[in-house]
C-alpha positions in Angstrom: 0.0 0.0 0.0 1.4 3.8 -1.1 1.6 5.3 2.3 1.5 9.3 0.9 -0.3 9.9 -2.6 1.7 12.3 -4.4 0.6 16.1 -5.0 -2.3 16.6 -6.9 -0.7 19.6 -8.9 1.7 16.8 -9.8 -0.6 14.3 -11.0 -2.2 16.8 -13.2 0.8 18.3 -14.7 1.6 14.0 -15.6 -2.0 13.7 -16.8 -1.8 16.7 -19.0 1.9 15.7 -20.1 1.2 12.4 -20.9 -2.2 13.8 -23.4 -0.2 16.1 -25.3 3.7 14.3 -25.0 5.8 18.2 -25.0 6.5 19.3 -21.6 6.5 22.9 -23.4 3.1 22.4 -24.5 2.2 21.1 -21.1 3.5 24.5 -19.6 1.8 26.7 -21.7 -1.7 24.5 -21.2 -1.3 24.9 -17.4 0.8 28.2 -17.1 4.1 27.1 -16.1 7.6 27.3 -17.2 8.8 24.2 -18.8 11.6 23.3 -16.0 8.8 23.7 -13.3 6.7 21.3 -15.6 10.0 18.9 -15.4 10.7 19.3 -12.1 7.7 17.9 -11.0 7.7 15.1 -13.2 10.7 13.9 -12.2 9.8 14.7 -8.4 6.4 12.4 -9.4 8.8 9.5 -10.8 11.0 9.9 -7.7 8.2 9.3 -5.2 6.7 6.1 -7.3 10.2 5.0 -7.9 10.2 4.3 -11.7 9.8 6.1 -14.7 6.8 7.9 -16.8 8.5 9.1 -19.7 11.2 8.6 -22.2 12.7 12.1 -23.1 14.0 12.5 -26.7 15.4 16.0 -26.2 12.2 17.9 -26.8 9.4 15.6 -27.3 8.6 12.7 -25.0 7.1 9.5 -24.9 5.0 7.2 -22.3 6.8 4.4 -20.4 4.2 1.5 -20.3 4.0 2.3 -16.8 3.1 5.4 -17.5 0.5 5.0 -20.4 -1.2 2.1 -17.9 -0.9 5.1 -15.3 -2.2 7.8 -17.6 -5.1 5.5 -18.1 -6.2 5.1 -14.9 -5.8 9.0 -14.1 -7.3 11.1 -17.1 -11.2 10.0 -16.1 -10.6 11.1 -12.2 -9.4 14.2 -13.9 -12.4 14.6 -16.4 -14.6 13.9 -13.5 -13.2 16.9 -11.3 -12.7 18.7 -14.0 -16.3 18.5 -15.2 -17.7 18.6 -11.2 -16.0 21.6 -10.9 -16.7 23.4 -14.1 -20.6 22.4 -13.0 -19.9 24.0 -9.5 -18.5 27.0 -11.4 -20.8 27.5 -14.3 -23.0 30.8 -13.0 -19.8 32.8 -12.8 -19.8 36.0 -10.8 -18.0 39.5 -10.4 -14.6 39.0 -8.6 -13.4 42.2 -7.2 -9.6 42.3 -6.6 -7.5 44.7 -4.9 -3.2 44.8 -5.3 -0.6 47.1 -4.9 0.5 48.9 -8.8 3.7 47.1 -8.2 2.2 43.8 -7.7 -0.2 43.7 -10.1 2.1 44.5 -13.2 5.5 42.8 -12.1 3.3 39.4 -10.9 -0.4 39.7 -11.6 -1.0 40.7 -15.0 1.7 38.7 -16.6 0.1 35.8 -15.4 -3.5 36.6 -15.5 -4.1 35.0 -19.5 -3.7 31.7 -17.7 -6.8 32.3 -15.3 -8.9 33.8 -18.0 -8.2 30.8 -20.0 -9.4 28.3 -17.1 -12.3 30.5 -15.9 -13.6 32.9 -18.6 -16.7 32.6 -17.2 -16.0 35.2 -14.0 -16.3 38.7 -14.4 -12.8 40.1 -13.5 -12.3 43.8 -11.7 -8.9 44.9 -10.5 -8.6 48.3 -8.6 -5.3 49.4 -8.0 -4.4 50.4 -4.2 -1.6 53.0 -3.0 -2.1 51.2 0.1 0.5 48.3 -0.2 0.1 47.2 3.2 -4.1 47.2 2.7 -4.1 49.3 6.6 -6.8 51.5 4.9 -8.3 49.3 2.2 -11.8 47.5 2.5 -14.3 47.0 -0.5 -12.7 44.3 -2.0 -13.5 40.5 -2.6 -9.3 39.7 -2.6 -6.8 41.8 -1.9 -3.4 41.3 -2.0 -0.9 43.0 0.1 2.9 43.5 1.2 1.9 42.8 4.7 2.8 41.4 8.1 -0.7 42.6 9.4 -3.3 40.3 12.0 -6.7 40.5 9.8 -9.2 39.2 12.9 -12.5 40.0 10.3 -10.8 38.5 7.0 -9.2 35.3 6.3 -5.8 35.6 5.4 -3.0 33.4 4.1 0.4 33.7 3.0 0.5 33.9 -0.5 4.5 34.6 -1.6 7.1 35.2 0.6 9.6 37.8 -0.4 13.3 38.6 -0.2 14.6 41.9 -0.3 18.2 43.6 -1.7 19.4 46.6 -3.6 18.3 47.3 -7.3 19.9 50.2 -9.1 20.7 51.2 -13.0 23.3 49.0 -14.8 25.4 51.9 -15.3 25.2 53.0 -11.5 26.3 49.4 -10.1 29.3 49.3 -12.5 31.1 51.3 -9.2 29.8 48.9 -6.5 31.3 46.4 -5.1 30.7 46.5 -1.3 27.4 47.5 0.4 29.5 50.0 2.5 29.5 52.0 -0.7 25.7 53.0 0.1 27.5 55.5 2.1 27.6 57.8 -0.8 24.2 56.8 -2.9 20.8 59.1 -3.2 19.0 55.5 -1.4 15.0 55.6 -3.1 12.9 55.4 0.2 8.8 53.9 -0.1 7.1 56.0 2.5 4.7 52.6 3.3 7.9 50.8 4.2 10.0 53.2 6.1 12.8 50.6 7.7 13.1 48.6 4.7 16.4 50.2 3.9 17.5 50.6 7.6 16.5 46.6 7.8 18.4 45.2 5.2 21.4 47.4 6.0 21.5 46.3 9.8 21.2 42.4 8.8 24.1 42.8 6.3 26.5 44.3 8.7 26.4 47.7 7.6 23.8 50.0 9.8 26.3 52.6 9.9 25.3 54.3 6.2 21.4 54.9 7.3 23.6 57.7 9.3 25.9 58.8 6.8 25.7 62.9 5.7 24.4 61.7 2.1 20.8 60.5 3.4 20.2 64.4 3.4 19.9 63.7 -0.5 17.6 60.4 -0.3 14.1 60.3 -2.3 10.9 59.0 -1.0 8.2 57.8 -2.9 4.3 57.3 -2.4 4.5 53.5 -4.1 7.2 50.6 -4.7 6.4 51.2 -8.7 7.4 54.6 -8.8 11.1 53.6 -6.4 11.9 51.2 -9.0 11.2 53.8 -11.7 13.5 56.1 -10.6 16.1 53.3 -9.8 16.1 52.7 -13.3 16.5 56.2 -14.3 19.4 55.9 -12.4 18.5 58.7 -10.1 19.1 56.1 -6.7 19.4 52.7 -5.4 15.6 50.9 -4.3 15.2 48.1 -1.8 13.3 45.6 -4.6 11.6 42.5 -3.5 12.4 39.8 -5.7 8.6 39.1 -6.5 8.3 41.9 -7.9 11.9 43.0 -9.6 12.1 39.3 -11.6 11.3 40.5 -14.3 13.6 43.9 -15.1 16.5 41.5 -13.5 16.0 39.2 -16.4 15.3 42.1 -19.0 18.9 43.8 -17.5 17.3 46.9 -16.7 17.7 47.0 -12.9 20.6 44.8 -11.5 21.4 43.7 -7.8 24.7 45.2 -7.3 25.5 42.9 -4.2 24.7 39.2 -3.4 23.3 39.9 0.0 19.3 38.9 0.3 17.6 39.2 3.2 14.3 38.0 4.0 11.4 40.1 4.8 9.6 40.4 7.4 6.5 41.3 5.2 5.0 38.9 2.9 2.3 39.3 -0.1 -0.7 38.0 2.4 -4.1 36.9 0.3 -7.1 38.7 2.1 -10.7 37.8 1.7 -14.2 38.2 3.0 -14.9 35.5 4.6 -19.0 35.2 4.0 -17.3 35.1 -0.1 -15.0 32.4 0.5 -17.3 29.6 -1.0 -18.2 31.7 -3.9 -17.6 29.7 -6.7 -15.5 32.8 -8.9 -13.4 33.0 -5.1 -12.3 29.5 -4.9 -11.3 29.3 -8.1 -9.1 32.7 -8.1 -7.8 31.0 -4.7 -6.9 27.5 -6.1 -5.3 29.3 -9.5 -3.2 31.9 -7.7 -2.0 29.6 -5.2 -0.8 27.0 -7.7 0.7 30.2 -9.4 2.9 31.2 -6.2 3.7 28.1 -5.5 5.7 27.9 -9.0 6.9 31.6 -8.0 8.6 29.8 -4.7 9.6 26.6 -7.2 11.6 29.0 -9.3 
């Protein structure tokens, strides 16, 4: 007898791997990058100790053990699948509140994928100033950079985040050691006023927060408009890496040191809690969880 079933996220990336045979094709059907889509495989063959697939670079092929195993999936899958779209079919309005930074370095470039699974719900983003979500209320989800005790809401983590320096390319060519900071215009988000002091004292390095030059520091209203004017060049911003990923990989901002600290803050999932069943709720709930939980895999 299998003492521990493995994940179900796992045995529906398999299910949909093993229908279409391209781990890229399986990606893009469930919104995941291809290594994520292969790491689970092979964490899936791990736990049932033999293989699924043959790889031929990038095309793959069933192992009899895994066609037999497809088999015996695919209808417990159509069967959810079909229960659930029942469950789902009257749609609804799904009012979501993020941070400006949030919802275009994470949100939006993933959204497609949840449209794609649930067209059917009636989508209504309101950007919020309020990163933390101290002052926000009419919403069905929000989604804050918070550390915050919501005793009327339920709450979950949703991504935890790590925070470091971000800066132009042509402003880190001169940096090599944090103490450096000394001497920088630092890009301040008035929400988060000890981020920088934070991160400097667990780095070893408390002493610039006092340094002559933070008479020249910027402060900014939101976390988008910091990273704007890092880019600009005009200062160095504390950037989570949530929501910097994607100018890192584009080369626009760059982490001029290797120290990462992690925050005490972390994006939190808030809801209602009399809309918590609501079929357009638990599916937003179930998709962005899966979603971060690839954010963390990566």
């Amino acid at each position: 007898m299998v003492e521990r079933l493995p994940s179900l996220k796992s045995l529906e990336v398999f299910v949909q791997a093993g229908k279409c045979l391209s781990f890229g094709q399986t990606a893009l059907a469930l919104g995941l990058s291809a290594s994520a889509v292969s790491r689970r495989i092979g964490a899936l063959e791990q736990d049932l100790g033999l293989a699924l697939f043959v790889r031929h670079g990038k095309s793959v092929s069933l192992t009899p053990a895994g066609a037999q195993y497809l088999d015996d999936l695919a209808p417990a899958f159509a069967a959810i699948r079909s229960a659930t779209e029942a469950l789902s079919e009257s749609g609804g309005r799904l009012v979501i509140t993020t941070p400006q930074s949030f919802a275009v370095s994470w949100l939006i470039p993933r959204l497609s994928s949840f449209r794609a699974q649930h067209p059917e719900v009636d989508i209504d983003i309101d950007v919020s100033e309020d990163i933390t979500g101290q002052h926000a209320d009419d919403f069905d989800i929000g989604i804050f950079l918070s550390r915050r005790h919501w005793p009327e809401r339920h709450v979950e983590e949703l991504v935890p985040i790590s925070v470091f320096p971000v800066c132009s390319p042509a402003l880190a060519a001169g940096m090599r050691d944090p103490a450096q900071l000394a001497d920088q215009t630092l890009l301040h988000v008035r929400q988060l006023p000890k981020a920088w002091d934070e991160w400097l004292k667990q780095v070893g390095h408390g002493a610039v927060a006092l340094s002559p030059a933070r008479r020249k520091d910027m402060r900014f209203n939101d976390v988008q408009l910091a990273l704007e004017a890092a880019q600009r060049g005009i200062g160095v911003a504390i950037g989570a890496d949530v929501v910097v990923a994607d100018r890192l990989d584009k080369g626009i901002l760059v982490a001029p040191f290797e120290q990462r600290v992690r925050s005490a803050f972390s994006y939190q999932l808030v809801c209602t809690r009399s809309r918590l069943r609501a079929p357009e709720v638990r599916s937003f709930r179930r998709w962005i969880r899966a979603s971060a939980e690839e954010t963390v895999l990566r």
